[in-house]
C-alpha positions as CSV (number, residue, x, y, z in Angstrom):
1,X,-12.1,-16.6,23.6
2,X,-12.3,-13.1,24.2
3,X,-13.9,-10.7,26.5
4,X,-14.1,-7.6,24.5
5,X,-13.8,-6.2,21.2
6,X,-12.1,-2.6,20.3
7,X,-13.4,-2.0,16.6
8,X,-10.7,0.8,15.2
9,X,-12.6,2.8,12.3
10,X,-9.5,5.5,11.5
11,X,-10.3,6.6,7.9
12,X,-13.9,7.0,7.7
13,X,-13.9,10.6,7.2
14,X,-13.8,12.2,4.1
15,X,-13.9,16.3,4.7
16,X,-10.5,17.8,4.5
17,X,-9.7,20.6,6.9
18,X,-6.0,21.7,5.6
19,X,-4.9,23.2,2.6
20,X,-3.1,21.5,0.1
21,X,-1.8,23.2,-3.3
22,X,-3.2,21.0,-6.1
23,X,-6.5,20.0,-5.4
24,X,-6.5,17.0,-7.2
25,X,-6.0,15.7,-3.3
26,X,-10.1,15.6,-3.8
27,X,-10.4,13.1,-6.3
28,X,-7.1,11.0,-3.9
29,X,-9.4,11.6,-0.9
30,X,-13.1,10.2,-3.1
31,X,-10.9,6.6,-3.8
32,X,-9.0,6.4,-0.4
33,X,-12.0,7.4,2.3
34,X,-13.0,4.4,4.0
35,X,-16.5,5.2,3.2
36,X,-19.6,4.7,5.6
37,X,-17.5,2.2,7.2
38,X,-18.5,3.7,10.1
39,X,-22.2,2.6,10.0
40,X,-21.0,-0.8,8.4
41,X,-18.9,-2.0,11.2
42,X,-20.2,-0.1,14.3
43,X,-22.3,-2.0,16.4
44,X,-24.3,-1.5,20.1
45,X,-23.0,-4.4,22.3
46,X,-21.6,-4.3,26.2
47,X,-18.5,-6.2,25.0
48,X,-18.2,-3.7,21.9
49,X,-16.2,-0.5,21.9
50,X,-16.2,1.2,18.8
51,X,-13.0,3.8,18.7
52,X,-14.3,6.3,15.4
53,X,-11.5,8.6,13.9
54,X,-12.8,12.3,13.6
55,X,-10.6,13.4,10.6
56,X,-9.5,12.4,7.1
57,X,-6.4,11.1,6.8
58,X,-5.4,13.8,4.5
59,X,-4.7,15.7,7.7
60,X,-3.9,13.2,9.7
61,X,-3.3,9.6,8.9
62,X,-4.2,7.6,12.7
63,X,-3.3,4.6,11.3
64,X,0.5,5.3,10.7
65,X,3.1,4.4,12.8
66,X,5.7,6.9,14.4
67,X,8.8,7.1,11.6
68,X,6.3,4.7,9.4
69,X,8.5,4.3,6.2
70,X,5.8,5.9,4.1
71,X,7.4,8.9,5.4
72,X,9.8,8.3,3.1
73,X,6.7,9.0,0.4
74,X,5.5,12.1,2.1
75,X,2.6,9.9,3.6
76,X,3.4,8.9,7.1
77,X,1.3,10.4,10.0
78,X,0.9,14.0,8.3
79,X,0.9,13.4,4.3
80,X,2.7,16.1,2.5
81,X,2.8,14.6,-0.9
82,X,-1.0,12.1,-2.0
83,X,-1.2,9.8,-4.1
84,X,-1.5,11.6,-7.3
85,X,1.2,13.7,-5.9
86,X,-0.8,16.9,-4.6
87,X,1.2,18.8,-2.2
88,X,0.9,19.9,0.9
89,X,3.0,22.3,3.3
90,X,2.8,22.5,7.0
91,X,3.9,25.1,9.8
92,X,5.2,23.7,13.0
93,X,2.2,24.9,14.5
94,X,-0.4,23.0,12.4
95,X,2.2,19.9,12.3
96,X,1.7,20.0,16.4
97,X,-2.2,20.4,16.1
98,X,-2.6,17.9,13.9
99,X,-0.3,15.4,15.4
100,X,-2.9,15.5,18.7
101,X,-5.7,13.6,16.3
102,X,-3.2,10.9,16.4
103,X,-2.5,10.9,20.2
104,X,-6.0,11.2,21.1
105,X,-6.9,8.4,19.0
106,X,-4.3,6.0,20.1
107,X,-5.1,6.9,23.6
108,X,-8.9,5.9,23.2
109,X,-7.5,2.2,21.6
110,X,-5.3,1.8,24.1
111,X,-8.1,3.0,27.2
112,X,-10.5,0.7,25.4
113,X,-7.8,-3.0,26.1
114,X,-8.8,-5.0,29.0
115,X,-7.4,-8.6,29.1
116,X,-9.0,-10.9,26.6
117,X,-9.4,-8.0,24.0
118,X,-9.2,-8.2,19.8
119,X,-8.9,-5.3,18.4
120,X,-10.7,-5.2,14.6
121,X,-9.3,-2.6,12.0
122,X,-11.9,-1.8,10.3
123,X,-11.4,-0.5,6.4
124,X,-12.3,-0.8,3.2
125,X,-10.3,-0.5,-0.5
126,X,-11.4,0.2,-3.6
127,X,-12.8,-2.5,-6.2
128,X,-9.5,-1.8,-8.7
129,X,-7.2,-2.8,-5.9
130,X,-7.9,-6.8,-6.1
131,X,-11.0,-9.2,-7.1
132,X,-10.9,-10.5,-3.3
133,X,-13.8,-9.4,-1.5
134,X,-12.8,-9.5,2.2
135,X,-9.1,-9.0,3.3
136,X,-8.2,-10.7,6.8
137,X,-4.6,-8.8,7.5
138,X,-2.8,-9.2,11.0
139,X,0.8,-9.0,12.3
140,X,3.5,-11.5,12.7
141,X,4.3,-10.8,16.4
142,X,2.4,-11.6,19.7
143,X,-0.5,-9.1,18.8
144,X,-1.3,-11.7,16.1
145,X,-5.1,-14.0,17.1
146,X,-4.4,-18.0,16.8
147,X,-4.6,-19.4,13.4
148,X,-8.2,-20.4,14.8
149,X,-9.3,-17.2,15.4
150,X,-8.4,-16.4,11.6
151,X,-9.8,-19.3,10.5
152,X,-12.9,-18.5,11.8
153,X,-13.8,-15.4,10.8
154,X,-12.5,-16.5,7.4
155,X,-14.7,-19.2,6.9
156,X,-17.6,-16.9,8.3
157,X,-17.1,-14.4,5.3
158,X,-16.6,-17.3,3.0
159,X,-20.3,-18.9,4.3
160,X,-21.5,-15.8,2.7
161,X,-20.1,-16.8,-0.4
162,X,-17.7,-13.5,-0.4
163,X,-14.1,-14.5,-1.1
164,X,-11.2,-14.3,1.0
165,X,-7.9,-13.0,1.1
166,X,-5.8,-14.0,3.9
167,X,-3.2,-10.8,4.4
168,X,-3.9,-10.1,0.4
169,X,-4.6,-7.2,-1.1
170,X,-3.2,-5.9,2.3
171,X,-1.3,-7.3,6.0
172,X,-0.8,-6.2,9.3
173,X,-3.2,-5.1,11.6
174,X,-3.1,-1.6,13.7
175,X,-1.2,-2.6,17.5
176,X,-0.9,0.6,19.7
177,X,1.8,-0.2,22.7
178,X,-0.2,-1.6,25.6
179,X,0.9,-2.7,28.8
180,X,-2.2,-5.3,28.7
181,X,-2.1,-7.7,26.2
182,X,-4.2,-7.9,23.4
183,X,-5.0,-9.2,19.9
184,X,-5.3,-7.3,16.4
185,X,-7.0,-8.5,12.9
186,X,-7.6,-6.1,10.0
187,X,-10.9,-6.7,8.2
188,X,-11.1,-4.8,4.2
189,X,-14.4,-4.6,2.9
190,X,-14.2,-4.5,-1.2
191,X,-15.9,-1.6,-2.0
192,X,-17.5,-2.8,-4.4
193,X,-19.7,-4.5,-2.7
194,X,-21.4,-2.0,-0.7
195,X,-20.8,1.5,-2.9
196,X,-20.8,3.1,-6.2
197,X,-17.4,4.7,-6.2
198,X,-18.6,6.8,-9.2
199,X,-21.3,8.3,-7.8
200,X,-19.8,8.1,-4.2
201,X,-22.9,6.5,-2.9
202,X,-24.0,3.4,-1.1
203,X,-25.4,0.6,-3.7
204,X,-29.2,-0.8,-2.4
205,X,-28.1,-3.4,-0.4
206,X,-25.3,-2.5,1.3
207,X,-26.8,-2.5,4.6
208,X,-26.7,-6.1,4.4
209,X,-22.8,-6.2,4.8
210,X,-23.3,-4.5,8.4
211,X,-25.7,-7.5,9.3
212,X,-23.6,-10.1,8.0
């Protein structure tokens, strides 16, 4: 099946380092942080390599593509316009500093493929997005596992009575260029099943998504 998995955690961090001009880019940063999915995906196993992003994506989004057409929405790889439409302006210099967050954390993914690799996206949404607990999202291309693959880890979730959305609320999966190839699956966690989005903390028992 496969010989090692790359879990890609890119949005995990919620600090924001740069300066934007309405700061109602807080309250877009609270919803859109992939909160603690950092501890609820990471796991200590040889055939495991967990690849972390070290900054919000309201500095740098790692999970955009080069000339992703959410550029054309001021939220490709350096937002300059979130959600609520907060705004943000960047120097040439920043622009470049930033833009090495990116780089660096492609690099790791693509350092981390060996033959017989799956790469797991690893995010979560918020609870207003869609009903579906778990979101299984991957790409129409060769990066894409066998329908087996997907089936199986969609009828794990679904063994632990969560429900399933097969590339609903969201699709794709992340696919750095690699000379090696490789699989890719996106797995969304709901948040509401692990945290208050509220109170911004994590409900009693959300350790037991990490374990299941």
């Amino acid at each position: 099946m496969y010989d090692k998995l790359i879990l890609a955690i890119p949005h995990s961090v919620r600090e924001i380092l740069t300066v934007w001009q309405d700061q109602s880019v807080q309250s877009d940063a609270d919803k859109w942080t992939d909160w603690q999915t950092d501890k609820i995906f990471s796991i200590l196993h040889p055939q495991v390599e967990v690849v972390i992003g070290q900054i919000s994506r309201y500095d740098c989004d790692l999970e955009r593509l080069e000339n992703d057409p959410l550029e054309a929405v001021g939220r490709g790889i350096l937002y300059t316009t979130s959600q609520s439409g907060a705004i943000r302006t960047l120097d040439d210099q920043t622009s470049s500093a930033l833009k090495e967050h990116w780089k660096a954390y492609r690099h790791k993914l693509v350092k981390a493929i060996e033959p017989a690799s799956l790469i797991i996206d690893c995010h979560s949404f918020p609870e207003e997005i869609s009903d579906v607990d778990i979101c299984i999202g991957y790409n129409q291309d060769e990066s894409k596992p066998s329908d087996e693959i997907i089936g199986m880890i969609k009828s794990h979730f679904e063994s632990c009575s969560y429900t399933v959305g097969v590339n609903f609320p969201y699709a794709n999966a992340i696919a750095p260029q690699s000379s090696i190839p490789y699989h890719s699956v996106m797995i969304e966690i709901n948040k509401k099943l692990y945290f208050n989005e509220l109170e911004l903390t994590s409900k009693p028992y959300a350790y037991k998504i990490h374990h299941q």
